[in-house]
SERO-329701 format. One record per residue (C-alpha): x negated, y negated, z; chain; residue in three letters; residue number from 1. Coordinates in steps of 0.5 Angstrom, whole numbers, padded with zeros to 4 digits. Layout:
<atoms>
@c1 = X | c2 = Y | c3 = Z | drenti = A | titi = ALA | lumke = NUM
...
</atoms>
This chain:
<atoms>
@c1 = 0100 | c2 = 0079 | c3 = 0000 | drenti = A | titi = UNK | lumke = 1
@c1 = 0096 | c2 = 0073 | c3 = 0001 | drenti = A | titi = UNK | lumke = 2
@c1 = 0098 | c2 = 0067 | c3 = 0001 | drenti = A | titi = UNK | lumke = 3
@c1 = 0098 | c2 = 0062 | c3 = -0003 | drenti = A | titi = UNK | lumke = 4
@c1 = 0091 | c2 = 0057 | c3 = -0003 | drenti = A | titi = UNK | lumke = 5
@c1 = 0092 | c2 = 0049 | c3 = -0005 | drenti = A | titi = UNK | lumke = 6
@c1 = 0088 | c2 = 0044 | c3 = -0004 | drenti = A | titi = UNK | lumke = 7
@c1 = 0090 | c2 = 0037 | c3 = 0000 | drenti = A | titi = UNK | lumke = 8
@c1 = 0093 | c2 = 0032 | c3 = -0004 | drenti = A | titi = UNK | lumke = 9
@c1 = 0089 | c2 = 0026 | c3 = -0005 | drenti = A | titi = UNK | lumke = 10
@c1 = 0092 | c2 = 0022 | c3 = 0000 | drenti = A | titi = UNK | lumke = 11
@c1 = 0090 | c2 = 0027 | c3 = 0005 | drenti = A | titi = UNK | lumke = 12
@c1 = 0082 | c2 = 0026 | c3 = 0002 | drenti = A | titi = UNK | lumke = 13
@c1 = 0077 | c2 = 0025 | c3 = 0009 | drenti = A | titi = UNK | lumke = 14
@c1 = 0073 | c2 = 0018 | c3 = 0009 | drenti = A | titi = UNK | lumke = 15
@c1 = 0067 | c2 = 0019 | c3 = 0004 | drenti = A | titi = UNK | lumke = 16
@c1 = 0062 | c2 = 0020 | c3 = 0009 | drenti = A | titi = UNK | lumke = 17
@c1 = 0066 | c2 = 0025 | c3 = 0012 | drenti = A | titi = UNK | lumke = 18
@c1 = 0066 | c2 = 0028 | c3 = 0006 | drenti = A | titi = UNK | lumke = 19
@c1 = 0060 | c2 = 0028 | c3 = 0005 | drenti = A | titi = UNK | lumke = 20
@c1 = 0058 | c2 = 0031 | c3 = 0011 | drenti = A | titi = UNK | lumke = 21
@c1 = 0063 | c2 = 0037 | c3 = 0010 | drenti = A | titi = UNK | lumke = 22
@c1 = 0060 | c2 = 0038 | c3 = 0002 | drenti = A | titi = UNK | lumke = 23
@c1 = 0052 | c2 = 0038 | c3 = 0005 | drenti = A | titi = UNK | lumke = 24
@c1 = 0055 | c2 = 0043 | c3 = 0010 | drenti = A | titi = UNK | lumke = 25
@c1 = 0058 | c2 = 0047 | c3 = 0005 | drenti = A | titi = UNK | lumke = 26
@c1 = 0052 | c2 = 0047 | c3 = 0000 | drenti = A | titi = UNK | lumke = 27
@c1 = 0048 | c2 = 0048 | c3 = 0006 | drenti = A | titi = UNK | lumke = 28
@c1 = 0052 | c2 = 0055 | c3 = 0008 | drenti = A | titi = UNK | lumke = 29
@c1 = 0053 | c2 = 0056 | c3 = 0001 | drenti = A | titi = UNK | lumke = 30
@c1 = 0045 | c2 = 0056 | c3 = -0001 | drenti = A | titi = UNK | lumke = 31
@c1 = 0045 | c2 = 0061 | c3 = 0006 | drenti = A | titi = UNK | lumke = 32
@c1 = 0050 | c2 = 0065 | c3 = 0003 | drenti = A | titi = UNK | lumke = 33
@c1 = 0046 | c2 = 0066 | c3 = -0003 | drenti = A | titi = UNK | lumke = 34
@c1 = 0040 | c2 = 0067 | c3 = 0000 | drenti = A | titi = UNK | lumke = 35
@c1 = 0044 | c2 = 0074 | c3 = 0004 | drenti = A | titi = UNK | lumke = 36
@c1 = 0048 | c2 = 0076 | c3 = -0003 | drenti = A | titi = UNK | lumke = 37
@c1 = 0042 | c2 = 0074 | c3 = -0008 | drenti = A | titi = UNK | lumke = 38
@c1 = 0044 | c2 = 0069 | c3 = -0013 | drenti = A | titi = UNK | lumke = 39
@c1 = 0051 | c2 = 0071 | c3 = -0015 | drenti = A | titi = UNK | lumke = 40
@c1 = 0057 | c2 = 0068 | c3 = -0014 | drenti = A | titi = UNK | lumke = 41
@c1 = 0060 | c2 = 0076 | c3 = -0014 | drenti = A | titi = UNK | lumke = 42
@c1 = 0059 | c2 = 0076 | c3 = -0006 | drenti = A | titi = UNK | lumke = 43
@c1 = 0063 | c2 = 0069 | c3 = -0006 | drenti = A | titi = UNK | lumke = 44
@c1 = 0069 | c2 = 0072 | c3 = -0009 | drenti = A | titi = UNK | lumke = 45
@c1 = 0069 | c2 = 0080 | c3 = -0009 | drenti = A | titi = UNK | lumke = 46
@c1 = 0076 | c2 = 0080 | c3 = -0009 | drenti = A | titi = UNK | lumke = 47
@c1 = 0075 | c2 = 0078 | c3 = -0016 | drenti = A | titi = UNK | lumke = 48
@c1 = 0076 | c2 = 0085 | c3 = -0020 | drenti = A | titi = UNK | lumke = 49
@c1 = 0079 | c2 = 0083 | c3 = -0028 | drenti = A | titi = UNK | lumke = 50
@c1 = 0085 | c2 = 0088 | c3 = -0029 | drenti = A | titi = UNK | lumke = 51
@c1 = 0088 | c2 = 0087 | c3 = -0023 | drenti = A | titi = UNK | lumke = 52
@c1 = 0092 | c2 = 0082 | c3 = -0019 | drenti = A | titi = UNK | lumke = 53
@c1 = 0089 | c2 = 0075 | c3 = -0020 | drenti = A | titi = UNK | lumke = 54
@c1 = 0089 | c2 = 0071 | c3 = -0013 | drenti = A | titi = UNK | lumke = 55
@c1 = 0095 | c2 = 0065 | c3 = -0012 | drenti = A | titi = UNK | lumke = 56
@c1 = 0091 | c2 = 0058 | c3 = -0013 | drenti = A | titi = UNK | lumke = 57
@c1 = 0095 | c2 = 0052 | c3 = -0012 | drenti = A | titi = UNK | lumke = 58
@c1 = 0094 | c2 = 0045 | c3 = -0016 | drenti = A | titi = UNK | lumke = 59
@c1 = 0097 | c2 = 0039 | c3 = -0013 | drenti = A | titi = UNK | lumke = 60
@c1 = 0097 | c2 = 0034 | c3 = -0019 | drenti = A | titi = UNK | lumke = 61
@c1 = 0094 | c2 = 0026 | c3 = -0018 | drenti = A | titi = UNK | lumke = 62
@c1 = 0102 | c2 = 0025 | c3 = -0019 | drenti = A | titi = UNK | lumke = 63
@c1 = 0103 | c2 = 0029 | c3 = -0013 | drenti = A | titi = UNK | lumke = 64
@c1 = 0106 | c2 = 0036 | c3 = -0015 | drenti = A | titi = UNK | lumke = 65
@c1 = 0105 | c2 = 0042 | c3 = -0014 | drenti = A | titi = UNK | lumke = 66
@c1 = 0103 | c2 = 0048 | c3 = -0018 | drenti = A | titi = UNK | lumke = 67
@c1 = 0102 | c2 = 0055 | c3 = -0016 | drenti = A | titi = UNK | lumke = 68
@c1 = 0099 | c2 = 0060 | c3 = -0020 | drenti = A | titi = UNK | lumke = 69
@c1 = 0104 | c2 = 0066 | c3 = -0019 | drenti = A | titi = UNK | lumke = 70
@c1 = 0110 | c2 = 0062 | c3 = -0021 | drenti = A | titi = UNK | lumke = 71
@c1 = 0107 | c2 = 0061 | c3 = -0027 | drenti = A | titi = UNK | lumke = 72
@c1 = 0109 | c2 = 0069 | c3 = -0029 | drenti = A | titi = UNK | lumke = 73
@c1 = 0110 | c2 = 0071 | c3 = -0037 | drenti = A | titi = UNK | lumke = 74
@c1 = 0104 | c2 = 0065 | c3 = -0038 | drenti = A | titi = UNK | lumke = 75
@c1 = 0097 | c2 = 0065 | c3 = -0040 | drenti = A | titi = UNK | lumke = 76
@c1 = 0093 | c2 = 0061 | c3 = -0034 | drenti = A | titi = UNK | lumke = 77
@c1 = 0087 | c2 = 0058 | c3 = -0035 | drenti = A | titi = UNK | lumke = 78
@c1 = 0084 | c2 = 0056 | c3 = -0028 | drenti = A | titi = UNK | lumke = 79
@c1 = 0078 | c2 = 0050 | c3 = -0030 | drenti = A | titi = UNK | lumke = 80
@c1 = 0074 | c2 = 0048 | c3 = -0024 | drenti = A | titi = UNK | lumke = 81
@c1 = 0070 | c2 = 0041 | c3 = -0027 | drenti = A | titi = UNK | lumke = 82
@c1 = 0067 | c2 = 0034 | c3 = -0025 | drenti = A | titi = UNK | lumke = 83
@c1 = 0066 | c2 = 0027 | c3 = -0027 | drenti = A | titi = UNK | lumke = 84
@c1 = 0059 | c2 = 0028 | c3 = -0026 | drenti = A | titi = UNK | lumke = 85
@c1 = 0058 | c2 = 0034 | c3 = -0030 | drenti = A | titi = UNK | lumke = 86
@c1 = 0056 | c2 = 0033 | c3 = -0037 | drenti = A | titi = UNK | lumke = 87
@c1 = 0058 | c2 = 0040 | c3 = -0040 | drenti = A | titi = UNK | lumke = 88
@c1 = 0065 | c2 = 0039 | c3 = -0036 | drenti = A | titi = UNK | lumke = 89
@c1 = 0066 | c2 = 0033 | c3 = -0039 | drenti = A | titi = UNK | lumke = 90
@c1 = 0064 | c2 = 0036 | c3 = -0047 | drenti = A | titi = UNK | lumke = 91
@c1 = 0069 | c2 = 0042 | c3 = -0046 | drenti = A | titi = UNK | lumke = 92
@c1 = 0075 | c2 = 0039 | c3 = -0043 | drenti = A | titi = UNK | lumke = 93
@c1 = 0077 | c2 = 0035 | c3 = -0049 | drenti = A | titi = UNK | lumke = 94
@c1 = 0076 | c2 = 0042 | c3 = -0052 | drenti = A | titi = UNK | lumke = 95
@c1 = 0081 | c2 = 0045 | c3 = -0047 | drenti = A | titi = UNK | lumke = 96
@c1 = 0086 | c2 = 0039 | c3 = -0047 | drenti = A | titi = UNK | lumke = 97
@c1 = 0086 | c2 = 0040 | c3 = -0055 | drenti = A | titi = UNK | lumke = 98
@c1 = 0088 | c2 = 0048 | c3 = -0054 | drenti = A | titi = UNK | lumke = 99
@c1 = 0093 | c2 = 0047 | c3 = -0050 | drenti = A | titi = UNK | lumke = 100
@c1 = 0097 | c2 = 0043 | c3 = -0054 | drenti = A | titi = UNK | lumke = 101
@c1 = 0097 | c2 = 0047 | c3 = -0060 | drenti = A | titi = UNK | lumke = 102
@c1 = 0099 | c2 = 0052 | c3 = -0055 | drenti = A | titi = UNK | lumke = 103
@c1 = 0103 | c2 = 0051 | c3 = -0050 | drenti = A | titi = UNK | lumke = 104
@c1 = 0109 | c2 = 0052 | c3 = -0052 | drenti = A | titi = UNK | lumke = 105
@c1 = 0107 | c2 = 0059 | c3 = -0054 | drenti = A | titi = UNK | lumke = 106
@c1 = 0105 | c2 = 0060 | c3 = -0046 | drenti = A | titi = UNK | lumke = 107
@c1 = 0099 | c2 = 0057 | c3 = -0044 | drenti = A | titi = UNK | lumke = 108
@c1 = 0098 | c2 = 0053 | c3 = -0038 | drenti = A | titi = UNK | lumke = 109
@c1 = 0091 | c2 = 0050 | c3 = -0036 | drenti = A | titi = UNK | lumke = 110
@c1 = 0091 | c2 = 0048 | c3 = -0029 | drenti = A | titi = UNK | lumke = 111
@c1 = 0084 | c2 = 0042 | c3 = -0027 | drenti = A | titi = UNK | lumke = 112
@c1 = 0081 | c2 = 0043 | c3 = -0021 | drenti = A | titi = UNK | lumke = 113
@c1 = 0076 | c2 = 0037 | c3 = -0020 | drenti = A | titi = UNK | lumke = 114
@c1 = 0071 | c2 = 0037 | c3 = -0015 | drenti = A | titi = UNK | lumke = 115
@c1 = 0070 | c2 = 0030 | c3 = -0015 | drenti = A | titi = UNK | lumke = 116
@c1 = 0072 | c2 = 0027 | c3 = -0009 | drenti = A | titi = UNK | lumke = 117
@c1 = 0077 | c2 = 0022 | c3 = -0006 | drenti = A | titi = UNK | lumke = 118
@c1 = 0072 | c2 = 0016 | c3 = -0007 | drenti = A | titi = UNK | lumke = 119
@c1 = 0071 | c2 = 0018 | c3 = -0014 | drenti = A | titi = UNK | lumke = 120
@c1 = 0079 | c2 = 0018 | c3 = -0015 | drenti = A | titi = UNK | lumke = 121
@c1 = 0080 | c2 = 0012 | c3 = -0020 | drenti = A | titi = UNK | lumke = 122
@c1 = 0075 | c2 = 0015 | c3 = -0025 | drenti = A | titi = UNK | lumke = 123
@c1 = 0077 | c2 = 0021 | c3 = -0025 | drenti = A | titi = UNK | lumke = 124
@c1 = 0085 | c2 = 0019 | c3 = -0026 | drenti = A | titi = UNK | lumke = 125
@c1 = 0082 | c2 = 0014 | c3 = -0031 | drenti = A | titi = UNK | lumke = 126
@c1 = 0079 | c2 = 0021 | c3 = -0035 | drenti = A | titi = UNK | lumke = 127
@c1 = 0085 | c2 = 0026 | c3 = -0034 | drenti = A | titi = UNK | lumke = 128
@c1 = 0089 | c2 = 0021 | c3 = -0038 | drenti = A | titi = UNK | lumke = 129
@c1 = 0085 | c2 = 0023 | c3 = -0044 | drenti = A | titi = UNK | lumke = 130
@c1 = 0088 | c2 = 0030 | c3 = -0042 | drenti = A | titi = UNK | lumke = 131
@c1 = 0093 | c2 = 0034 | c3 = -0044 | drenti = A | titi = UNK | lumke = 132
@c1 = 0094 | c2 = 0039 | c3 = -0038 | drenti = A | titi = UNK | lumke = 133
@c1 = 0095 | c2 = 0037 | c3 = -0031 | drenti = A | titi = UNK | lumke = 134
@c1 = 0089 | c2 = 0035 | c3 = -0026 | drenti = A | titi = UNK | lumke = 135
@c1 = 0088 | c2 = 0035 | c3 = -0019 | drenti = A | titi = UNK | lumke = 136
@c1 = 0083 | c2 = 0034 | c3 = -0013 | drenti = A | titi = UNK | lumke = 137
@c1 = 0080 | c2 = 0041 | c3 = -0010 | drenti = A | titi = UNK | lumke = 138
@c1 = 0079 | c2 = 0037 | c3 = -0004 | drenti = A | titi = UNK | lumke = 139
@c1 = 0072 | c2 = 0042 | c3 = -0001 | drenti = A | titi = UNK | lumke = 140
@c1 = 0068 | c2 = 0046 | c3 = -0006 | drenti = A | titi = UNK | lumke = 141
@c1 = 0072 | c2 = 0053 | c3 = -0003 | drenti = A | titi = UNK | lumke = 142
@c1 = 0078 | c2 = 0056 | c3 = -0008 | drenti = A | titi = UNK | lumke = 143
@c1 = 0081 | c2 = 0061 | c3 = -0004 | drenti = A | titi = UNK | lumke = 144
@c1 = 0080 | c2 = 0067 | c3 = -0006 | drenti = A | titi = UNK | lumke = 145
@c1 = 0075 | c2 = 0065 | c3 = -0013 | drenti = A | titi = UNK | lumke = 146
@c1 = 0070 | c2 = 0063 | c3 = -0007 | drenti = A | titi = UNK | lumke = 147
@c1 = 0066 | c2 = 0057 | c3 = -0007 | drenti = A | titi = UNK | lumke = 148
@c1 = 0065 | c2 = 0053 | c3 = -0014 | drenti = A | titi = UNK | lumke = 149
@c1 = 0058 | c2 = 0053 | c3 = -0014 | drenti = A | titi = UNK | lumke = 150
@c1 = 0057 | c2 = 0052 | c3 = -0021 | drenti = A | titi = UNK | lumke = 151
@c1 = 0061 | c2 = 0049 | c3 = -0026 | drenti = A | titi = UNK | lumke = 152
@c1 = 0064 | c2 = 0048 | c3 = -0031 | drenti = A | titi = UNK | lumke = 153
@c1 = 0067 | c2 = 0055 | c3 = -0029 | drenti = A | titi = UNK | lumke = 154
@c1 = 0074 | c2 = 0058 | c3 = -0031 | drenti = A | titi = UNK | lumke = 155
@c1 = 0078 | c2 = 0064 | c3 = -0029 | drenti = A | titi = UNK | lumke = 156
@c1 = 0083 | c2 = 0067 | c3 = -0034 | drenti = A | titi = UNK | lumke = 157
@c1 = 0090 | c2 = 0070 | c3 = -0032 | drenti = A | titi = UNK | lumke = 158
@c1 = 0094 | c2 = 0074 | c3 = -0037 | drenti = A | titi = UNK | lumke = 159
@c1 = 0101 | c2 = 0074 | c3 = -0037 | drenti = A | titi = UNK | lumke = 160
@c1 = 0102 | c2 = 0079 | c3 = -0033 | drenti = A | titi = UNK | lumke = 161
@c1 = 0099 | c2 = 0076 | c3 = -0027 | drenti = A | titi = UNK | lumke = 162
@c1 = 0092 | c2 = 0080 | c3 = -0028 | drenti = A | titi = UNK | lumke = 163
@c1 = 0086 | c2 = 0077 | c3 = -0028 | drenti = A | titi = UNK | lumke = 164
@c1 = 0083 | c2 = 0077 | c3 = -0035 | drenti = A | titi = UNK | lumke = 165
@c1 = 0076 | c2 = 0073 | c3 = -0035 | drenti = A | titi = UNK | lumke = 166
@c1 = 0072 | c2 = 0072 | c3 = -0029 | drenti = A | titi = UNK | lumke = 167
@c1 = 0068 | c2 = 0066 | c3 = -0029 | drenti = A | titi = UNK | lumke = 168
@c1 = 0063 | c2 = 0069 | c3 = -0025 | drenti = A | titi = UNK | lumke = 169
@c1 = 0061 | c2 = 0074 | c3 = -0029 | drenti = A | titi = UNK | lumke = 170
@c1 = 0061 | c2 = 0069 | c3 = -0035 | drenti = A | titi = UNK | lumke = 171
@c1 = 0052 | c2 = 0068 | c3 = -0038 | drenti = A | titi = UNK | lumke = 172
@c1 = 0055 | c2 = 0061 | c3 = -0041 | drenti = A | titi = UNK | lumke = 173
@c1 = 0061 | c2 = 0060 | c3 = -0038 | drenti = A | titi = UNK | lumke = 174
@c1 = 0063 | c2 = 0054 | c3 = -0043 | drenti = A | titi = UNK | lumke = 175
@c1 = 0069 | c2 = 0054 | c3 = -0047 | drenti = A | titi = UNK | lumke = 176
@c1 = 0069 | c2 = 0054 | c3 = -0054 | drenti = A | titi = UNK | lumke = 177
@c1 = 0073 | c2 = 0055 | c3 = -0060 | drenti = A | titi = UNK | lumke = 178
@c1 = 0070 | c2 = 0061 | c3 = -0062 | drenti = A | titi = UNK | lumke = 179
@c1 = 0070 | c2 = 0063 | c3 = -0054 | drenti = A | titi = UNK | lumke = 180
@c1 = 0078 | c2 = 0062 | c3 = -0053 | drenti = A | titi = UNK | lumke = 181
@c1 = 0079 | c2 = 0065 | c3 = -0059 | drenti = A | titi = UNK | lumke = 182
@c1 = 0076 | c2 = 0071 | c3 = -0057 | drenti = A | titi = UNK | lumke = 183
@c1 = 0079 | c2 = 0071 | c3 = -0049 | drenti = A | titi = UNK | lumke = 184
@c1 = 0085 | c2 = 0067 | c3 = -0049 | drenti = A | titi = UNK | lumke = 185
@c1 = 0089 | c2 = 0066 | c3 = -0057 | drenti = A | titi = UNK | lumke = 186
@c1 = 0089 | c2 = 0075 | c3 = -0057 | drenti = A | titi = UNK | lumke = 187
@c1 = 0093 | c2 = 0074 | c3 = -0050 | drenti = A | titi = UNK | lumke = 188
@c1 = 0098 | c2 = 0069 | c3 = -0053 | drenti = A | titi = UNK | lumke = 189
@c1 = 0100 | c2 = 0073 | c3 = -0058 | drenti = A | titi = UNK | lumke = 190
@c1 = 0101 | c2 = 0078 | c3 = -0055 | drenti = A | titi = UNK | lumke = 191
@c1 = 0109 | c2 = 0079 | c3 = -0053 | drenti = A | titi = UNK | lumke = 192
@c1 = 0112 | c2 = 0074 | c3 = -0047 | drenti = A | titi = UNK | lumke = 193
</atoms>
């Protein structure tokens, strides 16, 4: 079984201009990776079949904790990859944070991965105040086994089975909306726990 992937905590954040340089790095790999494997993020993330076991990611919160994606058994998770720089990000994470509370208690758990950097640290606490779930930095564009997070927003879906349910990646409009979440994930939380 792989090990779980976790992100470094914001205190663990790279100067910003080494950071800059590993994220011109990553896109420079990434624009290669897609150039070899066509224009989709498949090749990033083939381990990424839904109905089979969804990979182990881990969210360490602004606070500092720590949430793995496989202790969360008998949950609905949405893995949602956003940034403070993306408008459409910004459109559905009130959206997202409004679910949640509604249906948290009947099992759904939202982890935020934020692609913003350490330097943009402040506005993206200043943000996720407003929100309902918890938010943490990714820290570098990989995501473990969901590839390099080359578009956002993206969301990944896990049932309560731990099985991956929705793929981002296979996603034509990948933002959420009422209408999407009550296709995807509210027939999930009515389902048994």
């Amino acid at each position: 079984m792989p090990s779980d992937f976790h992100a470094p905590t914001p205190t663990q954040a790279r100067p910003p201009s080494l950071q800059r340089r590993l994220w011109l790095r990553a896109a420079l790999a990434g624009a290669g990776g897609l150039a070899l494997a066509g224009s989709s993020g498949r090749a990033l993330a083939n381990g990424l079949v839904v109905g089979k076991a969804a990979p182990p990611l881990v969210l360490t919160t602004l606070d500092g904790q720590r949430i793995a994606s496989r202790e969360l058994p008998g949950k609905v998770v949405i893995l949602t990859f956003w940034a403070t720089w993306c408008s459409p990000c910004l459109a559905e994470l009130p959206l997202l944070s409004e679910y949640y509370a509604q249906y948290r208690k009947q099992g759904l758990e939202i982890l935020g991965f934020s692609l913003d950097g350490a330097d943009q640290l402040t506005e993206v606490r200043k943000f996720a105040a407003r929100l309902s779930f918890p938010v943490g930095l990714l820290g570098n564009p990989w995501a473990g086994e969901y590839g390099r997070i080359w578009r956002i927003p993206v969301s990944f879906t896990i049932g309560r089975d731990g099985l991956l349910v929705d793929n981002g990646w296979d996603d034509k409009d990948p933002v959420w909306t009422s209408a999407r979440l009550d296709r995807i994930v509210t027939p999930l939380l009515k389902s048994a726990a």
